[in-house]
GUDONU-239705 format. One line per 4 residues: number of its first residue (from 1); their letters; for each residue x, y, z of C-alpha. Coordinates in nm, 4 decimals, padded with zeros to 6 digits, m for minus. Each point is the difference from the previous one (the first is absolute). Last residue first. Example, Ala and Ser with C-alpha at 12.3 -4.5 7.8 and 13.67 -1.06 7.14 Angstrom:
BEGIN
2	sa	01.3670:m00.1060:00.7140; m00.1370:m00.3440:00.0660
***
This chain:
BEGIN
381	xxxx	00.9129:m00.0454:01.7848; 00.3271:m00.1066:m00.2336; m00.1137:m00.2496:m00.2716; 00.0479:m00.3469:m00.1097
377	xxxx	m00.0617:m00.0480:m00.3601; m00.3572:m00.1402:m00.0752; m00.0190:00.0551:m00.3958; 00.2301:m00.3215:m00.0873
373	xxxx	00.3085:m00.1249:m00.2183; 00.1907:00.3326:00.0756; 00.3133:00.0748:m00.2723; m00.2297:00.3478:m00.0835
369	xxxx	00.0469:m00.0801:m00.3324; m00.0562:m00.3335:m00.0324; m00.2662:00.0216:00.2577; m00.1790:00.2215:m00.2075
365	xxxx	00.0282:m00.1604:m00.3282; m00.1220:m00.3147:00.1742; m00.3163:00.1912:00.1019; m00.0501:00.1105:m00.3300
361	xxxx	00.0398:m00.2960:m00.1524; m00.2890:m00.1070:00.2554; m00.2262:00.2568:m00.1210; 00.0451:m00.0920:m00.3828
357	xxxx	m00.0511:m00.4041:00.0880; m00.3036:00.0882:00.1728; m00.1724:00.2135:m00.2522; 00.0462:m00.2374:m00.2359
353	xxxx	m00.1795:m00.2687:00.2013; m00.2602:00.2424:00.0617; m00.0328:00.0851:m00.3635; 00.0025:m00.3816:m00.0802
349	xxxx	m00.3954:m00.0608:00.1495; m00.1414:m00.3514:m00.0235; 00.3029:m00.1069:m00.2273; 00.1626:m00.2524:00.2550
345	xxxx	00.3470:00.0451:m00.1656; m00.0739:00.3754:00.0742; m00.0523:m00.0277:00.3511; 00.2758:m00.2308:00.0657
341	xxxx	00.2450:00.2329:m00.1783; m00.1188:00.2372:00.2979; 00.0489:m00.2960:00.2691; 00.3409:m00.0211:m00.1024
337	xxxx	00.0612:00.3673:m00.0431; m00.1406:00.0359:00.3536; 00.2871:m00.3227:00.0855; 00.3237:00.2578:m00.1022
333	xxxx	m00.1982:00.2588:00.1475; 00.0639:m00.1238:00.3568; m00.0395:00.3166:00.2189; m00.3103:m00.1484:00.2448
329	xxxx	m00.1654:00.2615:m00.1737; 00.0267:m00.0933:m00.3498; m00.0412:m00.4180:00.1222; m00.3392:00.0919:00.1283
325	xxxx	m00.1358:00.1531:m00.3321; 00.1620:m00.2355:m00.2335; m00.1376:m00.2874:00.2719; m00.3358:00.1898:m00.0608
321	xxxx	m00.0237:00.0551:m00.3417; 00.1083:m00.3891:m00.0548; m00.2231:m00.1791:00.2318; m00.3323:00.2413:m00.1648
317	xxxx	00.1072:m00.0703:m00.3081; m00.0214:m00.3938:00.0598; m00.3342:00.0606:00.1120; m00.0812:00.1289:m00.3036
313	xxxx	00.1464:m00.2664:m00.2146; m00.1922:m00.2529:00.1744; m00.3391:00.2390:m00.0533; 00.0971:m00.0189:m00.3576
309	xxxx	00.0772:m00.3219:m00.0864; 00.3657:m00.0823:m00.0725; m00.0242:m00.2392:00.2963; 00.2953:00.0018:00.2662
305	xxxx	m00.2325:00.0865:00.2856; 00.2213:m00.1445:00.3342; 00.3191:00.0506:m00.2211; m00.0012:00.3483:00.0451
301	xxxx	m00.2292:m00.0069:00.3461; 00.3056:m00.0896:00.1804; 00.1994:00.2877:m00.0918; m00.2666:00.2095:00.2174
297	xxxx	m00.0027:m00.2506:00.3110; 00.3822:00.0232:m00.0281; 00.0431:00.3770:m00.0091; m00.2600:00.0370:00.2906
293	xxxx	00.1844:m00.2860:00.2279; 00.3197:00.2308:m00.0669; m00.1513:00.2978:00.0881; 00.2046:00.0085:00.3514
289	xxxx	00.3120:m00.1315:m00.1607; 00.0119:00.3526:m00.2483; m00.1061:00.2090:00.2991; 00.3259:m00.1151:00.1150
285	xxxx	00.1487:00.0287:m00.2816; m00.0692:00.4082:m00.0411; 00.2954:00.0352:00.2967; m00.1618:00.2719:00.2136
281	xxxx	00.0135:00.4064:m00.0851; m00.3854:00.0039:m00.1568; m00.1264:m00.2473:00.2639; m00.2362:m00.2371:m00.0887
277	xxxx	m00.3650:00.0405:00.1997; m00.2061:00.0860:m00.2907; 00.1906:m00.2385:m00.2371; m00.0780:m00.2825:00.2182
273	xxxx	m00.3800:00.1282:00.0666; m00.0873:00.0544:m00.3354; 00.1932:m00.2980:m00.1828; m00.2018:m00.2444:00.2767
269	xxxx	m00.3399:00.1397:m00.0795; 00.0902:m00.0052:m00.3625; 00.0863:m00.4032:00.0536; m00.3147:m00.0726:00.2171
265	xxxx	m00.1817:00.1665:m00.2937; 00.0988:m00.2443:m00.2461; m00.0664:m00.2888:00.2553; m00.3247:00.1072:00.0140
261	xxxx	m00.0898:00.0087:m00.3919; 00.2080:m00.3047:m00.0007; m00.3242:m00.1667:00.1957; m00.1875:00.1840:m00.1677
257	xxxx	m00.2491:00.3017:00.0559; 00.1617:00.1396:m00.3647; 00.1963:00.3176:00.0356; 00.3242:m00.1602:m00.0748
253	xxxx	00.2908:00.2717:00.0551; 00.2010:00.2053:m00.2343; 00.2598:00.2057:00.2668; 00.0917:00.3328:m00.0934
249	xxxx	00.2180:00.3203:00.1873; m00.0276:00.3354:00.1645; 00.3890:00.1094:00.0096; 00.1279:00.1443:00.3101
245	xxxx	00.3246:00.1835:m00.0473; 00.2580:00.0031:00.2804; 00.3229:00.2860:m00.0731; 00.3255:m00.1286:00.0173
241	xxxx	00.1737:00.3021:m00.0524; 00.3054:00.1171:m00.2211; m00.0605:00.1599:m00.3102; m00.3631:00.0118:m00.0255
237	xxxx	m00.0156:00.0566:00.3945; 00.2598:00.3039:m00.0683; m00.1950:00.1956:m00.2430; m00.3666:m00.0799:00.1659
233	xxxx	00.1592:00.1322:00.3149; 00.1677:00.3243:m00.1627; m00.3606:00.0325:m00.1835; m00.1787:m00.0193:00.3002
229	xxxx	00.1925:00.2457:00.1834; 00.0136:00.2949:m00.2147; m00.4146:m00.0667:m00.0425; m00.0056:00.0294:00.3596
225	xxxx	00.1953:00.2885:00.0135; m00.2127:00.1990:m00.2507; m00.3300:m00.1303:00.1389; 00.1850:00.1779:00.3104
221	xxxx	00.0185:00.2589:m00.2016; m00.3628:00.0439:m00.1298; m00.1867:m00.0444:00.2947; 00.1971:00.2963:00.1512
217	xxxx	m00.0494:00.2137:m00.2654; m00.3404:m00.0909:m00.0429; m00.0916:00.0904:00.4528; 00.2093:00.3316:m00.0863
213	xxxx	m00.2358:00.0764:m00.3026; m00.3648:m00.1238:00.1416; m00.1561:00.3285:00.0977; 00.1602:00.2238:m00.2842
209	xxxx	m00.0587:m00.2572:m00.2608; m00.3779:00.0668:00.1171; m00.0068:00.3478:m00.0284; 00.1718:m00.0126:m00.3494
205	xxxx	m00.2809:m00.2118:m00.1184; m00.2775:00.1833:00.1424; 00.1557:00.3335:m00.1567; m00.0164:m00.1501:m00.2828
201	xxxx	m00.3855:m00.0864:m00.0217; m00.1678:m00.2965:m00.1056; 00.1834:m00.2038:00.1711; 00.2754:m00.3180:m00.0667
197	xxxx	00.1829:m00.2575:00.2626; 00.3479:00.1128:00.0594; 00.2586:m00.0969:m00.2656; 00.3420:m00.1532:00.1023
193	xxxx	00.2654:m00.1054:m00.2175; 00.3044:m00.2120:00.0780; 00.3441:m00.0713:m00.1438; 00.2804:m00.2170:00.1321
189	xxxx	00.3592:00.0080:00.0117; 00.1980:m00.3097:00.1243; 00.1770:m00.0785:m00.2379; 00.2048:m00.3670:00.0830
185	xxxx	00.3763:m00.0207:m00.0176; 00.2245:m00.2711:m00.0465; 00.2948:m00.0870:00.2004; 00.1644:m00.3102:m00.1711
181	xxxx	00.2851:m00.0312:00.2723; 00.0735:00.0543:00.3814; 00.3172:m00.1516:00.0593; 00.1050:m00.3106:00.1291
177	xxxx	00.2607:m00.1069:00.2067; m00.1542:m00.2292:00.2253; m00.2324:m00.1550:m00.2807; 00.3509:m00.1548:m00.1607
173	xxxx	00.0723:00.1163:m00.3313; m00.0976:m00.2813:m00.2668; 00.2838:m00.1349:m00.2030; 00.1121:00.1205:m00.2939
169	xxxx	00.3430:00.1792:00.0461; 00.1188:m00.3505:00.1654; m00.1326:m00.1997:m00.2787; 00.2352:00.1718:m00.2769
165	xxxx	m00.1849:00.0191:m00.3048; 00.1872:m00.1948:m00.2820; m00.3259:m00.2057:m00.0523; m00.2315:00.2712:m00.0610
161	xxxx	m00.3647:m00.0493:m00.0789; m00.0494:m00.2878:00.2465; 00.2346:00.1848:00.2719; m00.2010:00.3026:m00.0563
157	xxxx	m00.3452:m00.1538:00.0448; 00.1013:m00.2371:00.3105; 00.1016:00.3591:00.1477; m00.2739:00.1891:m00.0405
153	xxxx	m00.2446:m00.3151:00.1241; 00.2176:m00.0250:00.2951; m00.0640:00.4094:00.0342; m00.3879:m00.0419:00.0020
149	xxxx	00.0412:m00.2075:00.2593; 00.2074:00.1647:00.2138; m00.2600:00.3152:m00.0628; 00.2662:00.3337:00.0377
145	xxxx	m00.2183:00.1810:00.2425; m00.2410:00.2538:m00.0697; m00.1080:00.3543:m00.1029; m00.3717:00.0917:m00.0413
141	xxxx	m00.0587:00.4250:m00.0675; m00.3363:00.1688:00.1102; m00.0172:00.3559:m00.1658; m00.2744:00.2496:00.0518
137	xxxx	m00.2042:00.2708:m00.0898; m00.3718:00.0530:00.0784; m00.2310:00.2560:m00.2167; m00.3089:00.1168:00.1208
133	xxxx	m00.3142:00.1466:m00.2641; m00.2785:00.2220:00.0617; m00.3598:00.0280:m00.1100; m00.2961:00.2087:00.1484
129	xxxx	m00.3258:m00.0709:m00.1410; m00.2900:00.1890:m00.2262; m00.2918:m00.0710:m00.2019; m00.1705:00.1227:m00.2598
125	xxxx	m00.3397:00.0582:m00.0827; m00.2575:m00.0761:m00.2646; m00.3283:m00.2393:00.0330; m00.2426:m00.1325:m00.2431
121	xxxx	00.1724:00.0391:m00.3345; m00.1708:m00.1753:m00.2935; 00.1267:m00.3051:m00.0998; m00.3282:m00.1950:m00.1000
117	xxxx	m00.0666:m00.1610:00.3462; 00.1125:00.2753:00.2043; 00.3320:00.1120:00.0660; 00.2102:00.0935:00.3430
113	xxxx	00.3553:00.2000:m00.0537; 00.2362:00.0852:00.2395; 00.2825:00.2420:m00.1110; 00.3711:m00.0806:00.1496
109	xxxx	00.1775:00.2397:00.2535; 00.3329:00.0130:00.1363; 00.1508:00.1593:00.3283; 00.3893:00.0205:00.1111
105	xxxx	00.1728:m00.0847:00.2733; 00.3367:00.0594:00.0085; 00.2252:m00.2779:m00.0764; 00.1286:m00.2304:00.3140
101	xxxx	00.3354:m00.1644:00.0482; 00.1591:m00.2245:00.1418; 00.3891:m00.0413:00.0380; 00.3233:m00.2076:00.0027
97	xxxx	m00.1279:m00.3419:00.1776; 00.2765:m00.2585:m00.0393; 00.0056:m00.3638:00.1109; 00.2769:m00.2589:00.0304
93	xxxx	m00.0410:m00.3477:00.0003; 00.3622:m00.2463:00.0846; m00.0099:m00.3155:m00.1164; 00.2485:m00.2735:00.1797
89	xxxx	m00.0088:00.1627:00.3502; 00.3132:00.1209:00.1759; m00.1482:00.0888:00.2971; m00.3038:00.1451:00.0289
85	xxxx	m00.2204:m00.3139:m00.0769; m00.3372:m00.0740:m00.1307; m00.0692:m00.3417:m00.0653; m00.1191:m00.1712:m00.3475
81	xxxx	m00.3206:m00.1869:m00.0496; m00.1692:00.3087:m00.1591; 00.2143:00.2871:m00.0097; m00.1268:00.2915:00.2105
77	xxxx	m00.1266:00.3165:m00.0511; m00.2394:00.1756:00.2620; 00.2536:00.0224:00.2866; 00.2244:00.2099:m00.2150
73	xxxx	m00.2811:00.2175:m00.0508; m00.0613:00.0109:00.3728; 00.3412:00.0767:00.0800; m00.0026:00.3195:m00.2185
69	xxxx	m00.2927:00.1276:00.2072; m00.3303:00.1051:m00.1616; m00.1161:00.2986:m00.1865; 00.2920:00.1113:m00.1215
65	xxxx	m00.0708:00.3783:m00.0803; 00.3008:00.1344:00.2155; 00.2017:m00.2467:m00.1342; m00.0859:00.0166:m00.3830
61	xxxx	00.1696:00.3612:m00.1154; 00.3306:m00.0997:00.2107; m00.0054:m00.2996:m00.1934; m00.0426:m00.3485:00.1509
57	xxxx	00.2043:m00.3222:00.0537; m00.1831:m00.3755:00.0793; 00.2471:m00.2919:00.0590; m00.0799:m00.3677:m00.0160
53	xxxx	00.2083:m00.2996:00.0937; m00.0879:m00.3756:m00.1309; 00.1236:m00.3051:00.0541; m00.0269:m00.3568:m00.1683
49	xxxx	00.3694:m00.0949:00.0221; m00.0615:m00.3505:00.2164; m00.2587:m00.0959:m00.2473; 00.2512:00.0150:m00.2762
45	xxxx	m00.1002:00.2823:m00.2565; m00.2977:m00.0074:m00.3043; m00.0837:00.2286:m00.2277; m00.2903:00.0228:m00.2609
41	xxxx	m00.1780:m00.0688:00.3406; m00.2070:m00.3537:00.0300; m00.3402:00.1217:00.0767; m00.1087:m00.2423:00.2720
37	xxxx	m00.3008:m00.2883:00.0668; m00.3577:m00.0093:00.0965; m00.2046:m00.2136:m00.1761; m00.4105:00.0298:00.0855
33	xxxx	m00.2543:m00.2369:m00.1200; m00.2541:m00.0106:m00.2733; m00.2980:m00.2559:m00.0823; m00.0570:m00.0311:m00.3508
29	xxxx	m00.3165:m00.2551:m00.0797; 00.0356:m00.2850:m00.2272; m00.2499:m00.2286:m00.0946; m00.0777:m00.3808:m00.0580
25	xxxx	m00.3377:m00.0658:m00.1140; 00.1186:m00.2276:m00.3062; 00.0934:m00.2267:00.2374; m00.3420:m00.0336:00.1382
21	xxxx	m00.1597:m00.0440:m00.3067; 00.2357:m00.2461:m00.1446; m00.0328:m00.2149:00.3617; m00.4196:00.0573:m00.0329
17	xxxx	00.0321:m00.1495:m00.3438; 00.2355:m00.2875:00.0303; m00.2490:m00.0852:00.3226; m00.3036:00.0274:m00.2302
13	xxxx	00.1318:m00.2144:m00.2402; 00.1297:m00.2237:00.2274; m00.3725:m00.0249:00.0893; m00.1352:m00.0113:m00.3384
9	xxxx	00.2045:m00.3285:m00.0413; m00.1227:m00.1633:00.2577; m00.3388:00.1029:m00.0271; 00.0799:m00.1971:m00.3983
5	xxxx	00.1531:m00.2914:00.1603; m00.3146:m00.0190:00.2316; m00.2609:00.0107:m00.2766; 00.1905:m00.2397:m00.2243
1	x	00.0060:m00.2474:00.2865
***
């Protein structure tokens, strides 16, 4: 009897054991996943008023050396989400080539030195290249609507810090008699320097400039043009576009061959595909619904391992980074600080939960600011 209570007792031994040991195998592996989403402008207009006009000008000096056609720049820059219009459009573009220009060519020389092991000079000669510089000047300027929005905002302020104000001389223009306002302008002048490869002789140098000059010239302007246009486009996308970002994201996941090892995955496979297929312009709660079954099966496993033991606590961690994660680009950060003051009341690692709660006041700020509650604005294609 003694015998068997004692096998007995080795054997729920051995099962506490194997259950501690295979608990205590739990590990994480990061698994990432693509978010795509929008660059909220530092200015934003009613849908309806998103539209865009742009007008390119050039110098007598610059038109016989423009190396494209004026329609093709204004082609090239656009406003991202916004539509281009010639009528009457809410921010009008207009670029200004005044010249380009070209010093003479001139030829430099350095001394080439080879050494041995203890310093001594092996080798002496110099060497020679051709070297010229081009100079672009330009002037973009950005002029735009009154914003309607921007004006209510005017108004509420100036009522609020003066209550004798009339309301009549405060309110808003209307958009139909608006004028162009807040024109800013943008330099366009950029500076380039060209050096040809180098020879041993001058002569070699100069003869090779010689060859390749017209064919540098013209790679050198139009690198002058395109540089003009980039920065007008980068100028007014900052201001005004939409422009989709991509953001390569985490997901902690179960490695273990278990049973919540699989289910783990299932979820990332799931995040992956919905977030791959989302559409950057479409209403972000629909995506939301579809990874509802994911947000659930990941909340779950909070009060499915509630022990303070480590592995417990580290699947608990995993829940939390990833609903923080998931709820950030679903556009909730109200519920990613939630999960990120999750992450530090679970104590397996607080700098994530930290870093949560930061990111999503961020966000907030943003929206605040930009009075949008989401990064998937509908767009003009």
């Amino acid at each position: 009897m003694k015998k068997t209570i004692s096998l007995l007792a080795l054997f729920l031994a051995s099962i506490i054991g194997v259950q501690a040991q295979k608990k205590a195998k739990v590990d994480l592996d990061s698994y990432r996943f693509n978010a795509t989403f929008q660059r909220l402008p530092t200015t934003v207009y009613p849908f309806e008023m998103r539209t865009f006009n742009v007008e390119v000008e050039t110098s007598s000096y610059f038109t016989p050396k423009m190396p494209v056609s004026s329609s093709s720049v204004v082609d090239n820059v656009s406003v991202d989400g916004w539509k281009r219009s010639n009528n009457n459009a809410t921010v009008k573009i207009k670029i200004h080539f005044g010249d380009f220009t070209q010093t003479t060519p001139t030829i430099k020389s350095r001394l080439y030195e080879t050494k041995d092991d203890k310093g001594n000079i092996k080798e002496s000669y110099t060497l020679y290249w051709a070297e010229t510089s081009f100079s672009g000047r330009g002037m973009g300027s950005v002029s735009r609507f009154v914003n309607p929005l921007e004006a209510a905002d005017t108004t509420k302020e100036e009522v609020k810090k003066n209550k004798f104000l009339d309301a009549t001389t405060t309110a808003p223009s209307s958009t139909t008699d608006s004028k162009y306002t807040d024109e800013r302008t943008l330099n366009l002048n950029f500076e380039y320097v060209f050096k040809t490869k180098e020879f041993k002789s001058s002569r070699e140098a100069e003869s090779d400039y010689n060859v390749n000059g017209r064919t540098v010239f013209s790679t050198y302007i139009n690198q002058y043009v395109n540089d003009a246009v980039s920065e007008v486009k980068s100028s007014v996308n900052y201001r005004f576009g939409f422009k989709p970002q991509v953001e390569n994201a985490i997901l902690w996941i179960i490695a273990d061959k278990t049973e919540e090892g699989d289910a783990n995955k299932q979820a990332y496979d799931a995040v992956v595909a919905i977030f791959k297929n989302a559409v950057i312009d479409e209403d972000i709660n629909i995506t939301a619904k579809k990874l509802q079954p994911v947000i659930d099966y990941f909340e779950s496993l909070k009060t499915k391992y509630p022990d303070d033991d480590k592995p417990s606590r580290k699947i608990r961690y995993s829940a939390y980074y990833n609903l923080a994660q998931i709820y950030y680009y679903l556009d909730q950060p109200e519920k990613t600080i939630k999960e990120g003051q999750g992450l530090v009341e679970n104590d397996y690692d607080k700098r994530d939960g930290h870093y949560f709660v930061k990111e999503a006041g961020k966000l907030i700020e943003l929206f605040n600011k930009t009075k949008l509650n989401s990064r998937h604005q509908p767009i003009f294609k």
